[in-house]
C-alpha positions as CSV (number, residue, x, y, z in Angstrom):
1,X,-25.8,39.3,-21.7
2,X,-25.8,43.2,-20.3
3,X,-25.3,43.7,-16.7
4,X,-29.0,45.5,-16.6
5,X,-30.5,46.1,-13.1
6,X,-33.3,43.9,-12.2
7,X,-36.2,43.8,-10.7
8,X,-36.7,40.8,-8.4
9,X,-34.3,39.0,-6.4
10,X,-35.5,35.6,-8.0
11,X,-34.7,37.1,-11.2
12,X,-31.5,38.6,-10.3
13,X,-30.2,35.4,-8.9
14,X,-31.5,33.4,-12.2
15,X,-29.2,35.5,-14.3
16,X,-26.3,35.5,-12.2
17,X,-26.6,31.3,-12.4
18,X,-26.7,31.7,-16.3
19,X,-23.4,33.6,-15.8
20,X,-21.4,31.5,-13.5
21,X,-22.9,28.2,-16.1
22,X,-21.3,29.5,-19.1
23,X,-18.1,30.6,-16.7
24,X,-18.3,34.3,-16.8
25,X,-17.5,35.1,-13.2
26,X,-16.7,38.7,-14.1
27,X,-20.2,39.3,-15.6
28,X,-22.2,38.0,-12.1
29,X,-20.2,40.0,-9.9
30,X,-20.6,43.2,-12.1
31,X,-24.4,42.2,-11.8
32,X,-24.1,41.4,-8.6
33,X,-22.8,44.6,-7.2
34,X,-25.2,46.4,-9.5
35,X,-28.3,45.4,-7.7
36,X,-27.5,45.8,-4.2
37,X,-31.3,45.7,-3.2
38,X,-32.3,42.7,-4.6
39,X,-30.0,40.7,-3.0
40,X,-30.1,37.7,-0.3
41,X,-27.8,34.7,1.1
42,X,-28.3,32.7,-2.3
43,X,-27.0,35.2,-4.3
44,X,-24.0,35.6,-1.9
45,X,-24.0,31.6,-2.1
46,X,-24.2,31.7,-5.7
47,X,-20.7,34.5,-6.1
48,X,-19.0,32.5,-3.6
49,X,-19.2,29.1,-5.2
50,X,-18.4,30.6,-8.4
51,X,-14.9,31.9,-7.1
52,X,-14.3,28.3,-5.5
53,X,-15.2,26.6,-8.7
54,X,-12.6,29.2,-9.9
55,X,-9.7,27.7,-7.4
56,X,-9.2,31.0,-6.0
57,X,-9.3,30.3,-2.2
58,X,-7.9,34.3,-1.5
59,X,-10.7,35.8,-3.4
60,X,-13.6,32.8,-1.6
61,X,-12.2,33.5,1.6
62,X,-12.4,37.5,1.6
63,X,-16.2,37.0,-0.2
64,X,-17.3,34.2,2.4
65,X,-15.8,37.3,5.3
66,X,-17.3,39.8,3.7
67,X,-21.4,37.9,3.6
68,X,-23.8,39.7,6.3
69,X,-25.4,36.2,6.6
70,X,-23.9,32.8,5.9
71,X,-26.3,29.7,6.2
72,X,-25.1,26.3,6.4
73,X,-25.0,26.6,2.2
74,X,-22.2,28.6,2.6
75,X,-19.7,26.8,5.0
76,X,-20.3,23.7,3.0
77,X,-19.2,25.8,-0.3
78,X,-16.0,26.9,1.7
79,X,-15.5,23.6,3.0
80,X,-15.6,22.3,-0.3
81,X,-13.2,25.1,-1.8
82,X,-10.3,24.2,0.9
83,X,-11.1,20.4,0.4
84,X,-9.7,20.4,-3.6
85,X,-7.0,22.4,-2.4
86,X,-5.7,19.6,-0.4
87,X,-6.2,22.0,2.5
88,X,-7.8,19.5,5.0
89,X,-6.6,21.3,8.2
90,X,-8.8,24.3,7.4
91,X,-11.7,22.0,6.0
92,X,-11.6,20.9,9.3
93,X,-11.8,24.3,11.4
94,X,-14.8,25.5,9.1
95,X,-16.2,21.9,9.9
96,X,-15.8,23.0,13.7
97,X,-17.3,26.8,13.0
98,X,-20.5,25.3,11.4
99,X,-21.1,23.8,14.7
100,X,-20.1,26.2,16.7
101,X,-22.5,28.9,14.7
102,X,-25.3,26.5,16.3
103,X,-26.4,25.5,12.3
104,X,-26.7,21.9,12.1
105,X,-24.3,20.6,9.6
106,X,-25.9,18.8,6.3
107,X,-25.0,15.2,5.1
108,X,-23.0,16.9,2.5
109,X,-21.1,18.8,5.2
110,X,-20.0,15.3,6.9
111,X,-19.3,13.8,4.2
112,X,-16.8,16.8,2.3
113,X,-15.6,16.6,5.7
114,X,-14.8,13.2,6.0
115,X,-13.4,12.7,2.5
116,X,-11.1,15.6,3.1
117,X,-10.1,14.3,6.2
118,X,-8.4,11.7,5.1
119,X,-5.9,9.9,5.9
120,X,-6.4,11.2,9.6
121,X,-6.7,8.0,11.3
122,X,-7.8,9.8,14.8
123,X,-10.3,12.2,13.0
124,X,-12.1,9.7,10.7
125,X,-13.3,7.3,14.0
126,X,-14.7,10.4,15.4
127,X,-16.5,12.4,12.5
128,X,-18.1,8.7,12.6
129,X,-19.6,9.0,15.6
130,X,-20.3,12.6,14.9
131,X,-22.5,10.9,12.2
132,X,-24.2,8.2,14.0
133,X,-25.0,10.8,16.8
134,X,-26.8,13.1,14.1
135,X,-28.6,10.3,12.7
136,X,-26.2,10.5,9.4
137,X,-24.6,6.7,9.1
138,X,-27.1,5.7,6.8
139,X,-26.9,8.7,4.4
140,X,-25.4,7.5,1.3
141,X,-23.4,10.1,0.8
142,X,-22.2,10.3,4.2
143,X,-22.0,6.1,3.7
144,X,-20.2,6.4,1.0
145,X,-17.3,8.6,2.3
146,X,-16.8,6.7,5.5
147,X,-16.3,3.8,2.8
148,X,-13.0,5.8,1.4
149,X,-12.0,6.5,4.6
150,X,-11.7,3.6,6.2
151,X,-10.3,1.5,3.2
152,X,-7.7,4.3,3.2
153,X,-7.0,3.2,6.7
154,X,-6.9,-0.4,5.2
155,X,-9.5,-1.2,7.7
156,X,-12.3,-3.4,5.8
157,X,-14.5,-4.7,9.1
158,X,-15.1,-0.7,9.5
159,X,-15.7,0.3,5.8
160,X,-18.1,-3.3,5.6
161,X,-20.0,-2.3,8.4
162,X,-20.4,1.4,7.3
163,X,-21.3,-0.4,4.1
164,X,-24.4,-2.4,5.1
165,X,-25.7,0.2,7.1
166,X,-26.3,2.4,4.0
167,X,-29.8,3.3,3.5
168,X,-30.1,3.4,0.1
169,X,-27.2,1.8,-1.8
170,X,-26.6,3.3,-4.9
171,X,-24.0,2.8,-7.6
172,X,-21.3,4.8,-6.0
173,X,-21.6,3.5,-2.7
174,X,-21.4,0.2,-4.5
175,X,-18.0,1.3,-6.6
176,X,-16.9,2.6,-3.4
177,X,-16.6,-0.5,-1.8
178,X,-15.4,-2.0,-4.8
179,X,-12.5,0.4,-4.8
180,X,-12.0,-0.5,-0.9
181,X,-11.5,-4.0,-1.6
182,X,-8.9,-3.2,-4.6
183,X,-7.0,-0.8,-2.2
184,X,-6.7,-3.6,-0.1
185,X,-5.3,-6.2,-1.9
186,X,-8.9,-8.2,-1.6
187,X,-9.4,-9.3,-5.1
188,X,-11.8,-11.9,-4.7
189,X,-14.1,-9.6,-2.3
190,X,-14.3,-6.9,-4.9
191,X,-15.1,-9.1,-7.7
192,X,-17.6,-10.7,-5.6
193,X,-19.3,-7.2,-4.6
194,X,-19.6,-6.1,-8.2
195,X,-20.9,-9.7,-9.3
196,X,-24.0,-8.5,-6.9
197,X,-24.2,-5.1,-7.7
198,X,-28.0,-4.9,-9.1
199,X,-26.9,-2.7,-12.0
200,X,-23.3,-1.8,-12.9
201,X,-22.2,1.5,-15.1
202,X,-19.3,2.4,-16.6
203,X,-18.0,4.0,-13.7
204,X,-17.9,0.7,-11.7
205,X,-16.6,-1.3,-14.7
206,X,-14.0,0.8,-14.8
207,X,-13.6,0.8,-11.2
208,X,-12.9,-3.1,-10.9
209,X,-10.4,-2.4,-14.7
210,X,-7.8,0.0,-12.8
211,X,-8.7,-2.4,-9.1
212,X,-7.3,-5.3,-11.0
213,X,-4.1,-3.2,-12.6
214,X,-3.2,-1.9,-9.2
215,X,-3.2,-5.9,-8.2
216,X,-1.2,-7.0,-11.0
217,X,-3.8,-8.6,-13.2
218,X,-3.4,-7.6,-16.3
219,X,-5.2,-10.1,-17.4
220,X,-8.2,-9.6,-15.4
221,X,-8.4,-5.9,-16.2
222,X,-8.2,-7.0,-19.8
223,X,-11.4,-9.6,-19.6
224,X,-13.1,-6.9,-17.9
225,X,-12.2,-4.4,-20.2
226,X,-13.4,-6.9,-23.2
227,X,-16.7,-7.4,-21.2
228,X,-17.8,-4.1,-21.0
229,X,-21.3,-3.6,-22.6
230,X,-20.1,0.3,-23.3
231,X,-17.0,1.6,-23.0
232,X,-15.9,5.1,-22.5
233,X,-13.1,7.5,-23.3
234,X,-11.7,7.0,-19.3
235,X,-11.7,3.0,-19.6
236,X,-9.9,3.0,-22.6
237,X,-7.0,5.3,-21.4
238,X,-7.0,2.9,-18.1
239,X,-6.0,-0.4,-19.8
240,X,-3.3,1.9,-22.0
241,X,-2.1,3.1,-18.6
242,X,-2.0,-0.7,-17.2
243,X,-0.3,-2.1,-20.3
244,X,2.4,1.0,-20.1
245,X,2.9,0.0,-16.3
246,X,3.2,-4.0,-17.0
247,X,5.8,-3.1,-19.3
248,X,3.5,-5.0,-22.3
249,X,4.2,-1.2,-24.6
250,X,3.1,-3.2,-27.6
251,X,-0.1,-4.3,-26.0
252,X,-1.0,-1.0,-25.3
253,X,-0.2,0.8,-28.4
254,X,-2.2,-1.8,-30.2
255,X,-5.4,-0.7,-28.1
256,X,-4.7,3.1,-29.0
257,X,-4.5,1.6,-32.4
258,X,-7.4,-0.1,-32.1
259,X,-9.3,2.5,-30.3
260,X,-8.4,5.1,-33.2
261,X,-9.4,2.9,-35.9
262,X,-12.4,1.0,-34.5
263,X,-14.3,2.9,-31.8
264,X,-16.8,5.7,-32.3
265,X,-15.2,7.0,-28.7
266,X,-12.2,10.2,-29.5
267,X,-9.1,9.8,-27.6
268,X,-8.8,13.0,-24.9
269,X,-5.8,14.3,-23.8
270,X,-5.6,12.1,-21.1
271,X,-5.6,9.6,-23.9
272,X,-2.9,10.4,-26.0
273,X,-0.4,11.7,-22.8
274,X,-1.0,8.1,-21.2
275,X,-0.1,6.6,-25.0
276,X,2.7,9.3,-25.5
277,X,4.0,7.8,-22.1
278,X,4.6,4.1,-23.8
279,X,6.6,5.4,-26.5
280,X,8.9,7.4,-24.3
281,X,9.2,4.3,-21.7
282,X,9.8,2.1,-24.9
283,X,12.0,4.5,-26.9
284,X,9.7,4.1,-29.6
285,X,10.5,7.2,-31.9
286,X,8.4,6.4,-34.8
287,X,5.6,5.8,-32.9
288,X,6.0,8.8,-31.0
289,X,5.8,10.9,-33.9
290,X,2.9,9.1,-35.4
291,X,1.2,9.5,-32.3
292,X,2.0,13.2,-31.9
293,X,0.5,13.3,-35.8
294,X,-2.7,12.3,-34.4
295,X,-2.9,15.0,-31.6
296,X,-2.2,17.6,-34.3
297,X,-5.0,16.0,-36.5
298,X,-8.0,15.7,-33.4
299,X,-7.6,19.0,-32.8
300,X,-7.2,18.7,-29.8
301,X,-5.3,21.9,-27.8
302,X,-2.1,21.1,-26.9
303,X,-2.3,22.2,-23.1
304,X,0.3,21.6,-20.2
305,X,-0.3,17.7,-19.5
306,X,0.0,17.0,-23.4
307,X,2.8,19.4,-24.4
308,X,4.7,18.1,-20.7
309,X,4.3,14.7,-22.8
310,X,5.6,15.4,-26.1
311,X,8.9,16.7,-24.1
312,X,9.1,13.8,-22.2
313,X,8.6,11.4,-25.5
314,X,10.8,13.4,-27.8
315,X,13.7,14.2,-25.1
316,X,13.9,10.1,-24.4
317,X,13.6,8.9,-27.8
318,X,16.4,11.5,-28.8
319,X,14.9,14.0,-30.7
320,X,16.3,17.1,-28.3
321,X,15.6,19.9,-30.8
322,X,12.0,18.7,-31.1
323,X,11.6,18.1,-27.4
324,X,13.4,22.1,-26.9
325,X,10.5,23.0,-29.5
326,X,7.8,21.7,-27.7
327,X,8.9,23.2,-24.5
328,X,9.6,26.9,-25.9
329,X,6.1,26.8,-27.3
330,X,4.6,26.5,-23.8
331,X,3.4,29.4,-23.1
332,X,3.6,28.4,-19.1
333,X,5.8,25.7,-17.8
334,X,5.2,23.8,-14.9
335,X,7.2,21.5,-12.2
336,X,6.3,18.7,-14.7
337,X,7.7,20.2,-17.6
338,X,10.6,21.6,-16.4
339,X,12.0,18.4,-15.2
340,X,11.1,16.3,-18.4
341,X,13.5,19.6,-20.3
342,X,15.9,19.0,-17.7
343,X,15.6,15.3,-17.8
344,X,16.3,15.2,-21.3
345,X,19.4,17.3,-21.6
346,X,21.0,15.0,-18.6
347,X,20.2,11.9,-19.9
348,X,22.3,13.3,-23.2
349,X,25.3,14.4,-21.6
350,X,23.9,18.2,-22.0
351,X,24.8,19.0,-18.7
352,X,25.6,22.8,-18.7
353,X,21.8,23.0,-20.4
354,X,20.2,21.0,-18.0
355,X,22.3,23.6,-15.2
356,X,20.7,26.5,-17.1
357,X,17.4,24.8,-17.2
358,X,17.4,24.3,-13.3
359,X,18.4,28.3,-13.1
360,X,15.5,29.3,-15.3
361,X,13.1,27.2,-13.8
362,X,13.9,28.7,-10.3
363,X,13.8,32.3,-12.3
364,X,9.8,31.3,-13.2
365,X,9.1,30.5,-9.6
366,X,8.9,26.7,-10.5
367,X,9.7,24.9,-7.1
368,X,12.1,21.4,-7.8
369,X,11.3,18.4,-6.2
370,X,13.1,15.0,-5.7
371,X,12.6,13.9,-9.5
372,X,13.9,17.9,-10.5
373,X,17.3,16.7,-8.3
374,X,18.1,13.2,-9.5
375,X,17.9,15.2,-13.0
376,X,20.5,17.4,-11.6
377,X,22.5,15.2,-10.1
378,X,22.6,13.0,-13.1
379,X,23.5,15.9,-15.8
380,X,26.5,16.6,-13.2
381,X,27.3,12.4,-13.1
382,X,27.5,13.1,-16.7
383,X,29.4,16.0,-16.9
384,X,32.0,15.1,-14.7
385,X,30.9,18.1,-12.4
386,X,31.7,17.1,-8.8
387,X,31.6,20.5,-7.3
388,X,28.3,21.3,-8.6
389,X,27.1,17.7,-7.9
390,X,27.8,18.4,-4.3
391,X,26.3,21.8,-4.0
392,X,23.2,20.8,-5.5
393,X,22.8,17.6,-3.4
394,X,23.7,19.9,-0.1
395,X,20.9,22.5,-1.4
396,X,18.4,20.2,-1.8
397,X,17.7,19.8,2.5
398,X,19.0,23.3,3.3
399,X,17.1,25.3,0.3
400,X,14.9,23.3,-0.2
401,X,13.7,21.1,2.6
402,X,13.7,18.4,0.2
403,X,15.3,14.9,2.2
404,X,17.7,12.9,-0.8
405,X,16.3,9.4,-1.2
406,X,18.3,6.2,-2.3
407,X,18.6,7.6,-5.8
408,X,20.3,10.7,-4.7
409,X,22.7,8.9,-2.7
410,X,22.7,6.8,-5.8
411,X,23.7,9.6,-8.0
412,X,26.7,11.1,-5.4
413,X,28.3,8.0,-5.0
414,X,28.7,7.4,-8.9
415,X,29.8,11.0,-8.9
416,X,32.7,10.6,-6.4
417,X,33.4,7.2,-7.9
418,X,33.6,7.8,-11.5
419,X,36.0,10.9,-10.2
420,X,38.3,8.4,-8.3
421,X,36.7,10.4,-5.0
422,X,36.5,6.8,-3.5
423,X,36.9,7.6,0.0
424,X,34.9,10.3,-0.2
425,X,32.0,8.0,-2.0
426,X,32.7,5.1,0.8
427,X,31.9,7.6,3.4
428,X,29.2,9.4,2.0
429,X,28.0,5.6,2.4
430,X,28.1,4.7,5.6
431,X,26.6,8.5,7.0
432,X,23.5,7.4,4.7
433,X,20.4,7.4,7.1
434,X,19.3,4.7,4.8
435,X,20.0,1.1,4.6
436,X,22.6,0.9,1.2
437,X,21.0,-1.0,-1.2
438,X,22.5,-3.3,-4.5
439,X,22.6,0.1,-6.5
440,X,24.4,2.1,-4.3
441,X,27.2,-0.5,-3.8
442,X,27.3,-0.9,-7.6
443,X,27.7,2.1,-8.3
444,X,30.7,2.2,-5.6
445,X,32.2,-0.5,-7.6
446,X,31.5,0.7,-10.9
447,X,34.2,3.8,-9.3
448,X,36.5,1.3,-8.3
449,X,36.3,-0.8,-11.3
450,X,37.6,2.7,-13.6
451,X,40.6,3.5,-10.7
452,X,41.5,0.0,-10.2
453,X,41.0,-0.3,-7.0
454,X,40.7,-4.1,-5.6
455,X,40.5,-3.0,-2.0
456,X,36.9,-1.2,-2.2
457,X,35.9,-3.2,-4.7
458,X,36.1,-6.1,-2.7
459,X,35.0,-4.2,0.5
460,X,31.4,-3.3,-1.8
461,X,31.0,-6.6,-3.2
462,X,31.1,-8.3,0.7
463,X,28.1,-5.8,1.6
464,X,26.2,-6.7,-0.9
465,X,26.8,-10.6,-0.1
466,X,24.7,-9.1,3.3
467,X,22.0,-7.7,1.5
468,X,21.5,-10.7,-0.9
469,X,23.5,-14.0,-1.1
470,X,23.7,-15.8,-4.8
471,X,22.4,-12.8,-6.9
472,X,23.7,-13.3,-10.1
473,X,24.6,-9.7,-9.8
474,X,27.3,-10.3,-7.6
475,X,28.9,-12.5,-9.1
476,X,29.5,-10.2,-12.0
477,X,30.9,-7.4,-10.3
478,X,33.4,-9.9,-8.7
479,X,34.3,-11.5,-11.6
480,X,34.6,-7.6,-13.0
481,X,37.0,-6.5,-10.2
482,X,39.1,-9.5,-9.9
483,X,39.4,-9.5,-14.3
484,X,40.4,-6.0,-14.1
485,X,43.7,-7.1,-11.4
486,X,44.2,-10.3,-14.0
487,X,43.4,-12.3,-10.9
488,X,42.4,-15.6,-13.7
489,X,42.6,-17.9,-10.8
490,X,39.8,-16.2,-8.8
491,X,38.0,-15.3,-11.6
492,X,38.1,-19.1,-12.9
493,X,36.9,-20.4,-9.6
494,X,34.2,-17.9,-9.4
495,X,32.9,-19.2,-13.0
496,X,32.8,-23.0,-11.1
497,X,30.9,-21.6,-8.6
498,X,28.6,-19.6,-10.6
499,X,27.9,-23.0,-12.4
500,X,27.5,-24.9,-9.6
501,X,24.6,-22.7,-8.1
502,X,23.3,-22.6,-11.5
503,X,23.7,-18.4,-12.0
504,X,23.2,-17.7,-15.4
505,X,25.7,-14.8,-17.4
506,X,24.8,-11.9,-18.7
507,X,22.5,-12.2,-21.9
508,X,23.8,-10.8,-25.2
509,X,22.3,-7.5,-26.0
510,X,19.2,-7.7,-28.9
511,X,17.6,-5.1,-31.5
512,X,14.1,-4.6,-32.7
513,X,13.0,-2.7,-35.5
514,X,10.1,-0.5,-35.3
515,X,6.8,-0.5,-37.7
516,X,5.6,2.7,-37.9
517,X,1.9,3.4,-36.5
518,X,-0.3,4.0,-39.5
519,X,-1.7,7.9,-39.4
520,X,-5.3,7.3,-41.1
521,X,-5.9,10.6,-43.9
């Protein structure tokens, strides 16, 4: 469409929609700036929602400064832009300028302010009464964000009572209180709320699917699922995702199965990276490659989530030059990828790659995080690289500002152990600001267990008797520590004992042999 000047404002602004619909931001400026007469606040409205649809707060910001006139259109549009950037502080403040500016704020202005508000357990009670007080606590959008709120706040009187005082109830207030029973653990409520739902959509039926995986009921989620008059693309990938995190990988690559071969529905990408996910948490390689013979076959483009995917399934199920392959194709990598690369080389024993990885992924501007450290800090476990270990686990708070959890402790102490460092490892232990835990002290043991060393061992194995008396665990390492000094006597009267409290030994190790998902031609 040409940038020609027009002759009404109406009309100009009609274009410029048709422009920012089919996503040609460039075009409606250009025809924006081309018909400076025949412009008023909706066609300002109209450029500076289409450059927060564009999640580009710099450019929003410096249009929404530069507008002669703002109405209340326009704060809410700005509002809304700093909202999906997780920005709620300055959601807030041009909350606090609408009322300054003496324009009375909109139910969609409470309730983008509420939602993006939270958690702020001080703020929500009050934008609350801000409601009530502008006659807005029975707008159903305004309803139906106090509903998030306060189940966010695990506060169910409040979000009940915002509830019932709803105007007009419509279906997503409804799911919204479903989802606030789910969040709260209150099963039997939100199965009860749906039940009386007057009409249910998808959206709700899927609502009360992922309510019941986040409860552990499988099950459940899996009646509902069946029980679903139509099912969509999103509740499909949902019980995939809930088999993947119930550990039932068979279960849920039966339902891709069944969902390729059966269902007039298309997998998305969502889909096949939830699917891809099973077969790298299963090791599954010949699924993996069937799957990723699928993706190539839908057409579907292989964009950041999918290709992070691939990585992630290849690099776990041992395929490293196919995982490497995926990753160089990516045109951009992201904190995601990076540590799925990285990841995969450490879990391999490639620790000098991973090392590289971490200095090219710091070359792109990639920021690590936690899960981009115990990758790290793994590869050097692996590698036998003390020195580095400890420079990267000192970087992490002084670089980074990034606090080591238990699995970073976790790491350093096998480290220092597995390098005979024991000392070192016990005191790294004891200046922990967290509570040791079963895998930090078996990892100390594992140490002493390689260098001999009955003294520590014994030291680790009474801490863990603190933590957790009886667990069959402990048992095993002393039965390893005292074996390894060819103390027999202790070790036979720690078998008595173990019979005694009815501890059972470690099982024997099992194989499986995969069948191959069928690629339909």
């Amino acid at each position: 469409m040409s940038r020609a000047r027009v002759l009404s404002t109406a009309g100009l602004n009609s274009i410029i929609a048709v422009h920012l619909r089919h996503g040609q931001l460039i075009d409606a400026v250009g025809l924006f700036r081309d018909n400076p007469h025949h412009l008023d606040t909706k066609s300002w409205n109209l450029i500076l929602s289409g450059y927060a649809r564009s999640g580009c707060i710099e450019c929003a910001q410096k249009w929404f400064d530069e507008m002669p006139h703002k109405d209340v259109v326009s704060w809410n549009t700005m509002m809304a832009c700093f909202k999906r950037a997780g920005d709620s502080l300055n959601a807030f403040r041009q909350f606090l300028e609408i009322v300054r500016s003496g324009l009375r704020p909109t139910g969609s202005t409470l309730a983008t302010v509420i939602t993006a508000s939270v958690p702020g357990s001080a703020m929500l009670p009050q934008l609350h009464a801000i409601a009530i007080r502008m006659a807005f606590a029975s707008n159903t959008f305004v309803g139906t964000a106090l509903i998030g709120g306060y189940a966010s706040l695990k506060d169910p009187t409040s979000f009940r009572r915002v509830f019932d005082e709803i105007r007009v109830k419509n279906l997503v207030s409804w799911t919204a209180l479903i989802i606030g029973y789910m969040e709260l653990g209150s099963v039997v409520e939100a199965r009860q709320a749906f039940k009386t739902m007057p009409e249910r959509n998808v959206v709700a039926w899927t609502a009360m699917i992922n309510g019941y995986i986040d409860n552990d009921s499988l099950d459940d989620a899996k009646r509902c699922f069946d029980q679903m008059p139509e099912k969509n693309v999103v509740a499909w990938t949902s019980m995939i995702k809930g088999y993947e995190r119930g550990g039932q990988f068979a279960e849920a690559l039966n339902l891709f199965i069944e969902m390729h071969r059966c269902c007039s529905i298309k997998p998305n990408q969502f889909t096949y990276s939830a699917t891809l996910s099973v077969c790298a948490r299963c090791c599954s390689f010949v699924a993996g490659r069937s799957v990723h013979a699928l993706l190539l076959k839908s057409g579907l483009p292989l964009d950041m989530i999918l290709s992070s995917s691939l990585v992630d399934m290849y690099g776990r199920c041992g395929d490293i030059d196919s995982a490497v392959q995926v990753f160089e194709s990516m045109k951009v990598h992201n904190l995601v990828s990076w540590n799925s690369m990285i990841g995969c080389y450490a879990r391999h024993g490639l620790s000098k790659r991973a090392l590289e990885g971490f200095k090219r992924m710091k070359e792109e501007g990639v920021q690590p995080d936690h899960v981009t450290f115990i990758c790290i800090l793994t590869a050097c476990v692996h590698g036998g690289l003390v020195e580095e270990g400890e420079r990267y686990f000192q970087s992490m708070h002084r670089e980074f500002e990034i606090e080591p959890r238990m699995e970073h402790y976790g790491c350093m102490v096998d480290l220092l152990g597995r390098a005979g460092q024991l000392d070192e490892a016990e005191r790294l232990i004891k200046g922990m600001p967290l509570e040791p835990d079963m895998v930090i002290w078996g990892a100390l043991i594992g140490g002493c267990r390689l260098h001999s060393s009955l003294e520590y061992g014994l030291s680790a194995v009474e801490s863990i008797q603190r933590l957790e008396k009886d667990h069959p665990a402990i048992y095993s390492m002393m039965l390893r520590v005292y074996g390894d000094r060819g103390n027999w006597n202790k070790v036979d009267e720690l078998k008595e004992i173990m019979e005694k409290v009815g501890v059972r030994r470690k099982q024997q190790g099992t194989s499986w042999v995969e069948s191959p998902l069928i690629v339909q031609r």
